[in-house]
N, C-alpha and C positions, 0 to 999 in steps of 0.2 A: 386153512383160512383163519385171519386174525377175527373178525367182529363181524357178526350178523346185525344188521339193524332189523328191528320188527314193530313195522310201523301201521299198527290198527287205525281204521279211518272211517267215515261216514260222511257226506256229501262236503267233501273239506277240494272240491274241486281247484277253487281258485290258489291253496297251499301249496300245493304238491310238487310246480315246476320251480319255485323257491325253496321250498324243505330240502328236495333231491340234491339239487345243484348243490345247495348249501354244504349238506354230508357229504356230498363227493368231494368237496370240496378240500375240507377238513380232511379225511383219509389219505386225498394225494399228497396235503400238507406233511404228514405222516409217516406217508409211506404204507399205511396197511393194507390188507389183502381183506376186501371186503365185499358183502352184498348188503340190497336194499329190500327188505321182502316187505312190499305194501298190500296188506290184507285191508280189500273193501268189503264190509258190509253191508252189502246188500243196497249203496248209493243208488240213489234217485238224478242226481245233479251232473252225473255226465264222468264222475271218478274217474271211472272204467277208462271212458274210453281214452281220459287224459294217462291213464298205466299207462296201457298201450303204446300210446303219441312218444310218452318219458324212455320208454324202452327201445325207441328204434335210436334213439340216441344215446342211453347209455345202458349199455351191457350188462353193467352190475345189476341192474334192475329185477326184481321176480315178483310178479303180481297173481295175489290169491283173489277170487271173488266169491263171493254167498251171492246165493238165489236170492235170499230174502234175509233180512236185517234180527240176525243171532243177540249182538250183543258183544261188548267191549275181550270180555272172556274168553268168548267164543273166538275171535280173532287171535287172542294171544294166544290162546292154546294151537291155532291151527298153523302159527306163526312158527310155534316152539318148535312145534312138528317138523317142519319146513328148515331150519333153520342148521347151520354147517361149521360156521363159526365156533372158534375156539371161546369167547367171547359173546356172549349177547346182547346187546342194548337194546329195551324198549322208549319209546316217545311217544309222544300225541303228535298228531298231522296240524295242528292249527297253532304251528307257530309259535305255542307259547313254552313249547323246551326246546333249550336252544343247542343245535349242535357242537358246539365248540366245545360243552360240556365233555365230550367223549372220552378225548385223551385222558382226563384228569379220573374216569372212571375207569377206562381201560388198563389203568396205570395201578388205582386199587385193588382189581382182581386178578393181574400177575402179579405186581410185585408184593403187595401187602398179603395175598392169596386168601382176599375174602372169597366169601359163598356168592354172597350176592352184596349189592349198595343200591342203595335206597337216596333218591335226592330227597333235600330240602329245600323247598320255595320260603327262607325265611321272612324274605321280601316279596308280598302275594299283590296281586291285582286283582284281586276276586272280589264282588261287594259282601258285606256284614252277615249278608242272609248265607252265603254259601261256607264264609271263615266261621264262624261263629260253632255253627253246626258240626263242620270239620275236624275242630279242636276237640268238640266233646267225644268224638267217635274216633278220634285217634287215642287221647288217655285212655277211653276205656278198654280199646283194643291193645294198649300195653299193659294195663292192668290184667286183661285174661290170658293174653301170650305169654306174660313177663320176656319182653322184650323192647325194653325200659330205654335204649338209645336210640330208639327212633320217633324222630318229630311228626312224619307225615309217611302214614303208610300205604295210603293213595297217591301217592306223584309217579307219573306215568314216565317218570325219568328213572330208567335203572340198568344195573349192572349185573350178568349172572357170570359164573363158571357152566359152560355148556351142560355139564352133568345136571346141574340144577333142575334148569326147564324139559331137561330128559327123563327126570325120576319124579315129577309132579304133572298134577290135572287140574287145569283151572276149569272151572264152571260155572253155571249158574251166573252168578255176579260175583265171584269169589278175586276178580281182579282186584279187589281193594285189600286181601288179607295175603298177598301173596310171600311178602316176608313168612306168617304164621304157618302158610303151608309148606315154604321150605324149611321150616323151622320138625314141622312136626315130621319131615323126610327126613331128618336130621341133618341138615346144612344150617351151624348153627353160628357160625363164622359172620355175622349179618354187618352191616359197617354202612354209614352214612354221610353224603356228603353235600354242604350247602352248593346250593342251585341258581341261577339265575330262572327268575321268572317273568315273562314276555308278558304283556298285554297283547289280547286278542287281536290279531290284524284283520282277519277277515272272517264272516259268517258268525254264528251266534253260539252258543253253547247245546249240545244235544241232552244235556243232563236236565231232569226237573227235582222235584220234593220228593216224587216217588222214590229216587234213589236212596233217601237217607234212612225211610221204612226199608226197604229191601237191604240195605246195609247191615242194622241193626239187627235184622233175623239173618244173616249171612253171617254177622260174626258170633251169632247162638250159636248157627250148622256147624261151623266151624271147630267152635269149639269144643263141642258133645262130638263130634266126628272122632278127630282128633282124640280127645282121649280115652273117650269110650267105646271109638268102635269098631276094637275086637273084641270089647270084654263087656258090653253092655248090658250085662246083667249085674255087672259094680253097679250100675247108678241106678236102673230099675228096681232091682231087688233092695239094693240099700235103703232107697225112698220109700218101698212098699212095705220095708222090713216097721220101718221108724213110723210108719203111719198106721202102720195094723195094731203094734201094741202100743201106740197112745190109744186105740180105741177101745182095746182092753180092758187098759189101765182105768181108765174112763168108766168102760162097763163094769166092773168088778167094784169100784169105788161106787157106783148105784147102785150094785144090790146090797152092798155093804151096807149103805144108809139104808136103805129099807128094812135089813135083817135087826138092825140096830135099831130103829122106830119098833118096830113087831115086839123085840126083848123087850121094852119099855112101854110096852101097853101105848104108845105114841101111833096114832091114825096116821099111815104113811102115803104120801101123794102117787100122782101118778107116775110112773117111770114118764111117760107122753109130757107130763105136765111140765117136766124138768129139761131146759135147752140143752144140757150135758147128754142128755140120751140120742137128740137127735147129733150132736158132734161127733161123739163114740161109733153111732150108725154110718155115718158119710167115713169116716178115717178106715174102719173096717172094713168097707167094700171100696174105697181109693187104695187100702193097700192092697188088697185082696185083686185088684186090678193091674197095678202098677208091679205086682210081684210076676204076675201072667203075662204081662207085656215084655218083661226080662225072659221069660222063658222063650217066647215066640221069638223075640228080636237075637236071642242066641240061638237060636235054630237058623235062621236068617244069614247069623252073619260066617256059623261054620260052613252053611251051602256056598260064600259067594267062592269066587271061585281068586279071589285073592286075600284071601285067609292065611294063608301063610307066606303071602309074598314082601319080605322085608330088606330095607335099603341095607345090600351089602358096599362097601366102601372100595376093600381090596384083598385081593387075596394071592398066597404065595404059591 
């Protein structure tokens, strides 16, 4: 099979007999060998039952549903699962990626034989309050990936080689870093390409403010995951190592003054009385902490039980 499409959705009922048609549309234009897998979460507004209706009329069709409403991640992972295509594409159900995109992606990951493609909306429709924010949490997310050619690491328009979405796990709300996690799988092949961007046709946006909190400790997780964690006692220990002998350093420099008042017949104050004593005190049991926390989180991470499971590529 050429292209899986994996199309995560949420009460986007009125979309879906236009989105379908649409991609099918474009495939037969084509000529590809494809499916349509629309994962509903956990819809209220009747999704379901429009699958359903879509499916007795066209074949390609495969619909996933949640009990109850997971999350954009949760969908793509369950999508990846599911998914057969030599080719992946994911979109958003509302419309606003457009499928005619496909070819020009499908075309970068055979013949260019990227890992994945990344669209760009560099023409957006979003208001100020959602662009704004956006921008800031994409630089910064190329700045801890270094993976410095992509504009928009959130656009729900993209392209994998099937291996990709086979040898990662999205979670949580880790759909926004997903470039960085196949980065850190080592598919490092990443390639991007401008996008046409729709204006909303129908229903509202499910996103609020909360996402951009949750964004910003997702791309922490991410990146403490990623490079520390099989080895996380580098960053525990390190931290606890450099915090314990500043406080030392600290204490030893106060008795020093004090041994040195005493030589000099000089009335020497209190250790208490001196703000460097209680600094030396906090650094000494933050490192004395943080050094324990490496030891526990490396006990932790030899038990899991993919400790030694590492992306092999190919073999003879």
């Amino acid at each position: 099979m050429d292209i899986s499409v994996v199309v995560p959705l949420y009460d986007e009922v009125e979309s879906l007999p236009e989105l379908t048609s649409w991609i099918s549309r474009v495939m037969d234009e084509n000529r590809y060998t494809y499916e349509i897998i629309l994962v509903d979460d956990g819809s209220k507004d009747g999704s379901w039952d429009m699958i359903v209706k879509l499916k007795e009329s066209n074949p390609f069709i495969k619909g996933l549903k949640f009990r109850r409403n997971y999350g954009k991640s949760a969908a793509l992972n369950t999508g990846f699962e599911a998914a057969n295509g030599n080719v992946i594409i994911t979109m958003d159900a509302d419309l606003q990626d457009s499928p005619d995109e496909i070819p020009g992606l499908y075309r970068r990951i055979t013949e260019d034989k990227y890992d994945l493609v990344s669209g760009w909306k560099a023409k957006r429709y979003d208001p100020l309050t959602k662009t704004i924010p956006t921008k800031f949490f994409n630089a910064a997310t190329r700045k801890m990936s270094g993976i410095h050619n992509l504009h928009d690491f959130n656009c729900g328009l993209k392209a994998y080689r099937k291996t990709v979405v086979k040898n990662i796990e999205v979670y949580g709300e880790m759909h926004r870093y997903i470039p960085v996690l196949a980065k850190w799988a080592g598919f490092t092949k990443i390639g991007e390409q401008v996008v046409e961007h729709r204006a909303r046709k129908y229903g509202k946006t499910k996103f609020g403010w909360t996402r951009f909190i949750n964004g910003f400790l997702d791309l922490l997780s991410i990146f403490f995951v990623g490079k520390f964690g099989k080895r996380p006692m580098h960053f525990f220990g390190a931290m606890g190592t450099l915090s314990f002998f500043a406080g030392i350093i600290i204490a030893i420099y106060l008795v020093s003054e004090k041994l040195y008042d005493l030589a000099h017949h000089i009335v020497p104050r209190q250790p208490t009385d001196n703000p460097l004593f209680y600094f030396a005190l906090v650094a000494i049991i933050l490192g004395s902490q943080l050094f324990l926390t490496g030891f526990v989180a490396e006990l932790v991470a030899r038990s899991a039980p993919e400790r030694n499971r590492y992306q092999i590529e190919d073999t003879i």
